[in-house]
N, C-alpha and C positions, 0 to 999 in steps of 0.2 A: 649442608649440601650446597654444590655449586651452583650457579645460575641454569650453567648447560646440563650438569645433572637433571636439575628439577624441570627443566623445560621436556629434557627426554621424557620422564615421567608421566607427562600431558600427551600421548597422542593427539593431534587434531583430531575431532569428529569424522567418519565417512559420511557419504551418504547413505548405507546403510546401517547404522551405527543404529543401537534402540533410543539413546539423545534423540538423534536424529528424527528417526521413525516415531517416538513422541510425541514429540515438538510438532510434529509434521500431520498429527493425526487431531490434534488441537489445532492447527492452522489451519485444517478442512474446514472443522466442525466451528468454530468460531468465527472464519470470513462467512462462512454459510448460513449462521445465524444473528452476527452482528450488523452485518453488510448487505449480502444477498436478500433477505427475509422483507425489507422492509417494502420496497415498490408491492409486492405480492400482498403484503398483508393490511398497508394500506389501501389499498386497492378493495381489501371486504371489508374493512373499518367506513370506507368511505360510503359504499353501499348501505352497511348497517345503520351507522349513525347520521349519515347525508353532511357529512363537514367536506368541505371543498380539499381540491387537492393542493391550493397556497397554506391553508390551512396545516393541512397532514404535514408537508413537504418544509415549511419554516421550523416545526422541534428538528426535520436532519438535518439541515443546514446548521442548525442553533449547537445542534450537538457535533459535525463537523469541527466549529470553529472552536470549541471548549475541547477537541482534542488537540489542537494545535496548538491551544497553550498549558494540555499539559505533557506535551511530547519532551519538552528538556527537561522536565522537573523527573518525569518519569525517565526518564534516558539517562541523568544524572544519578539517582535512585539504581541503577541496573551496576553504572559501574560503581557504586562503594560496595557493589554485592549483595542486592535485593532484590537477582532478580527472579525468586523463586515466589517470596511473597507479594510484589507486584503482580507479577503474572498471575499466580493462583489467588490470589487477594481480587486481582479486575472479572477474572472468571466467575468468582463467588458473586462478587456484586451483579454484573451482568444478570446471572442467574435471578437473584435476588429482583432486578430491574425491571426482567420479563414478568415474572410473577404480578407486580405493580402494573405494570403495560394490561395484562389481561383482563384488570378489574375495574378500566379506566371508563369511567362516563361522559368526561367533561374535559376542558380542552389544556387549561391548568396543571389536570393532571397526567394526561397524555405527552404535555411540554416536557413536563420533570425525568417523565422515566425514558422519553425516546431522546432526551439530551443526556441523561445520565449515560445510556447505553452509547451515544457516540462519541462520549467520554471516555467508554472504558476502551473503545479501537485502540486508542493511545495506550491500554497498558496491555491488550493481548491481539493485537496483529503482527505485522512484518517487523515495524520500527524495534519493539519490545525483544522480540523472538532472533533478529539479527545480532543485537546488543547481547545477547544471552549466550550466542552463538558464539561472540568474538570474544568474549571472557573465556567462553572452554577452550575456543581453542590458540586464542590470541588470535589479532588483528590481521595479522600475515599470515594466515593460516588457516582464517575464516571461507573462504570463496567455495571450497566443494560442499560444506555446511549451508552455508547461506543457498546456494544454485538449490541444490536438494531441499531446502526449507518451501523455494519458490516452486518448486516442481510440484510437492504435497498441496501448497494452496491454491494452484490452480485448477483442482479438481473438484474446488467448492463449491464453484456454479454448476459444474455438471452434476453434481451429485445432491445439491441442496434445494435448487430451482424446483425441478420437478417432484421431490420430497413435499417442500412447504406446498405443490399443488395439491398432491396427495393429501396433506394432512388437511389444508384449507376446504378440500368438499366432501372430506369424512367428517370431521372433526369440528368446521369454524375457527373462526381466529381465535377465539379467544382461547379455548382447550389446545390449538395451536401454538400460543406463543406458551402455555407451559409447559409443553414439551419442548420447547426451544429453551427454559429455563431448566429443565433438570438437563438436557445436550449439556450445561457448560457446567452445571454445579455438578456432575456426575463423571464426563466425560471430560470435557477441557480443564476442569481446576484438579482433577484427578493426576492427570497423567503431567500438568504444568509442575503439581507439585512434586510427584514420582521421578522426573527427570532434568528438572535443573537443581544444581547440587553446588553449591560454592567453591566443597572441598575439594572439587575435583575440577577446576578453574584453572586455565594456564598459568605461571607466574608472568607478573609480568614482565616486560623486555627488560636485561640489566643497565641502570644508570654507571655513569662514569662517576667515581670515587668524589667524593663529595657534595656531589649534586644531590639536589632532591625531587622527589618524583611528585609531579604537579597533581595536582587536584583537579573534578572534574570541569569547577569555576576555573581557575587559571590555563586550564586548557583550550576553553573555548576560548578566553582570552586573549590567547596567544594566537590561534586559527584565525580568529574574526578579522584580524590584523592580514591577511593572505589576497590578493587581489583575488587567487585562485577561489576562496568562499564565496565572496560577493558576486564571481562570475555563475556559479555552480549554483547559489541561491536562486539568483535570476534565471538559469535553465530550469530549473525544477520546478521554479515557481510558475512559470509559463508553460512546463511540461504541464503540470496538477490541472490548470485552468484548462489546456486545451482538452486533456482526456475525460475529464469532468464536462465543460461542457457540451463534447461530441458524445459521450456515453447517452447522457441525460435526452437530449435533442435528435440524436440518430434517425429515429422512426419517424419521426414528424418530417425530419428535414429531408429523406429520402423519398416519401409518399409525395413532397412538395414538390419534389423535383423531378418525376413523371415514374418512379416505380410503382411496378404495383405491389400490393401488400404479401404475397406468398414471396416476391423476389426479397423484398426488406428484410419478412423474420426469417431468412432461408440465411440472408449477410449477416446477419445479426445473431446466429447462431454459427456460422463460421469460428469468428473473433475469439470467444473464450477456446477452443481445441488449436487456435493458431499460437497463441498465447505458449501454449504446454509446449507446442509442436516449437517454437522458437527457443524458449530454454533449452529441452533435449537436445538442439540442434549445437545451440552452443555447448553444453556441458561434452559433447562427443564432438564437436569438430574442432572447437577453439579452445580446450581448457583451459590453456594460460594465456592465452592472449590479455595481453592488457588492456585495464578497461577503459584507457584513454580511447584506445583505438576502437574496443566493439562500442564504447558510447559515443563518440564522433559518427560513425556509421550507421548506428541505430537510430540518432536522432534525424539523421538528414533524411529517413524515409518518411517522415509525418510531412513535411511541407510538400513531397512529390507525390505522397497520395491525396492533400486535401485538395492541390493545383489538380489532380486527373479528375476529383469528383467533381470540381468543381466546371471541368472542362468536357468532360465524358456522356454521352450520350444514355440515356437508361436503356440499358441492355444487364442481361445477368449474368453472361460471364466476363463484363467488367469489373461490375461491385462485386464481383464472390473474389477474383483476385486481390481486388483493393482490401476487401475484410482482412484476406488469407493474411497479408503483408503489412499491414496495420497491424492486426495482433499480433503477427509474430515479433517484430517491432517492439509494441507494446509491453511482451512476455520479455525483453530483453532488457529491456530498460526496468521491471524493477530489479533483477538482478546486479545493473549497472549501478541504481541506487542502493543498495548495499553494501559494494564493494569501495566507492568513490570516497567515503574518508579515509579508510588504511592506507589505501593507493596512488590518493591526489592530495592530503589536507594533512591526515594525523595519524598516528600509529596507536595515541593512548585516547583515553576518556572515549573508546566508540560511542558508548549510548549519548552522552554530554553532547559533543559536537553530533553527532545525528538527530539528537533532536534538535541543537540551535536551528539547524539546515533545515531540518524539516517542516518548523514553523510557517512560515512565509508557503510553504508550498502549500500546507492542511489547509489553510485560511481562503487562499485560492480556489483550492478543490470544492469550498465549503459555497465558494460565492460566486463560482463562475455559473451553473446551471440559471443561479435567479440572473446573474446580469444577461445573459443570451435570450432570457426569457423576454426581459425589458430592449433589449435593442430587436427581436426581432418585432416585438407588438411598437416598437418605432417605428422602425423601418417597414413593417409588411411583408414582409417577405426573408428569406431563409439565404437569400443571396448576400445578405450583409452580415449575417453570421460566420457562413462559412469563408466568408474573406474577414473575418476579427479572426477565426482559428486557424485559418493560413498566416496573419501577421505572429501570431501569438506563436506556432509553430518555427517560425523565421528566428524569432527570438530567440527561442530553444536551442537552436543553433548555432545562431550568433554566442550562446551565454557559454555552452560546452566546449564548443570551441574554442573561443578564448582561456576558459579553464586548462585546457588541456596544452594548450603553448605557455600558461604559466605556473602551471600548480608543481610545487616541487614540496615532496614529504618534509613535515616542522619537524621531524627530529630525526631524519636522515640522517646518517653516519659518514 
């Protein structure tokens, strides 16, 4: 069979496609429980047992930073075509994790399974799930899969938040987190395994007559060498910190700044529906727009909304626009991050080179809440904070930008 035969062979994914709608119903139910779950349920751990909250909050950070280093091993693993066992293999364990979680007395053992579980992010969130995506449908052909991937997980917080309230004062945490373990060993490794399929894997793009088709080691290889990575590293890595630290700090740092408490969780439940409401926006007004161009735009909204909070008088239908246009923002850029190695870096090894990229930025995510914690008990005050996430934002821009006046596809034709 020819190249272009076998390619015809492959439709790309829809986004309605049952791939899709799979993948998509395990991207709920997993950011919902691997992600979401935890401020909630530390929060009755902290009550029950009296362990402070640096206490609780050091295993996610611990487990943050252990997904970041296993994001290329995991992402490398996707493209030799594993990624059916990775995925449903991290769901089982997860499962397996919670179970550990719920019988935890001590602080040892609380470490082990709340860092084992932010381990397993790395092998059943976006990075995994994208990587998965761009094998069925190949790399140029990923984008209505992946948008649609992002559209399904953004309904995790609306839909898992107030579940885990539900379940926390029926139930307790602890008969709570094991239903949050059969959620993945029932439901997410179920349908992880149900729907990604090797055999039914785009082939990949055809090489020129002699060449040989690079490995996912020689690929990043070749990337790492691209001014455009190292510029794109550095925006991500500044994106991760500032959204981590602003997520983390929000409440505190809006109450500081003369809101009062109905206006904060009023903005602060904005953010996740602005999120969805910004992808939709894009999948239906820009579908093909290049992502040079909707990430250059998307990112220059974070430094013009931290400069208004930071300039803006507490009133509430200030911060409700500021939320709206932040999340929607926010809901753009991870689609933006999905798309940005087929687009801007590499057409082969997606999971390989997304996870090199993504390291540096995990790492960030994992450590910026405790450093904001530490500069604001310096400083006293939340005013030096949010000028480190206006600089940090500055950055973001500066890194994308530049990416996008240099990045030219490594194996462009």
């Amino acid at each position: 069979m020819s190249p272009g035969i076998a390619a015809a062979a492959h439709r790309p994914p829809a986004g309605r496609s049952l791939f899709i709608t799979g993948l998509g119903i395990a991207q709920i139910c997993s950011w919902g429980t691997l992600y979401y779950s935890f401020p909630q349920v530390a929060q009755a751990m902290s009550e029950d047992l009296g362990w402070s909250k640096s206490e609780l909050y050091g295993a996610a950070t611990l487990g943050l930073a252990l997904a970041g280093f296993a994001a290329y091993p995991i992402g490398t693993a996707i493209d030799r075509g594993h990624g059916r066992l990775i995925m449903t293999g991290g769901s089982l364990l997860a499962g397996l994790l919670f179970v550990l979680w719920a019988q935890v007395d001590s602080l040892p053992l609380f470490y082990i399974a709340v860092a084992g579980l932010g381990t397993m992010q790395a092998a059943t969130l976006y990075d995994p799930a994208f990587a998965v995506v761009a094998r069925r449908a190949g790399p140029l052909h990923a984008r209505a899969g992946i948008t649609a991937i992002t559209l399904w997980g953004g309904f995790a917080s609306t839909v898992f938040i107030p579940l885990l309230q539900l379940l926390l004062d029926a139930l307790g945490w602890r008969a709570t987190l094991m239903v949050l373990a059969a959620i993945n060993i029932l439901i997410c490794a179920t349908l992880n395994f149900l729907t990604i399929d090797r055999k039914r894997d785009a082939p990949p793009p055809p090489r020129a007559a002699g060449t040989v088709e690079p490995t996912p080691h020689s690929a990043v290889a070749l990337v790492i060498r691209l001014p455009a990575f190292w510029a794109l590293a550095i925006a991500f890595t500044a994106y991760a910190a500032v959204f981590s630290g602003f997520t983390f700090h929000l409440y505190p740092l809006l109450i500081e700044r003369g809101f009062d408490v109905a206006t904060v969780v009023t903005a602060m439940a904005l953010i996740g529906p602005a999120q969805v409401a910004g992808r939709i926006a894009l999948w239906v007004l820009a579908p093909r727009a290049p992502v040079r161009l909707v990430g250059a735009v998307a990112v220059a909204v974070f430094p013009v909304t931290l400069l208004a909070l930071e300039l803006m008088p507490p009133f509430f239908a200030g911060v409700a626009v500021l939320a709206l246009v932040y999340g929607a923002a926010n809901g753009i850029m991870t689609i933006v991050r999905g798309l940005v190695v087929p687009e801007m870096l590499s057409r082969r090894s997606y999971g390989a080179v997304n996870g090199a990229l993504a390291f540096p930025a995990t790492i960030a995510r994992a450590m910026a809440p405790a450093g904001m914690a530490m500069l604001w008990a310096a400083s006293g005050s939340y005013d030096a904070v949010l000028l480190a996430l206006l600089a940090g934002s500055l950055i973001l821009v500066a890194g994308f930008w530049t990416a996008t006046l240099v990045a030219r596809p490594l194996d462009e034709d």
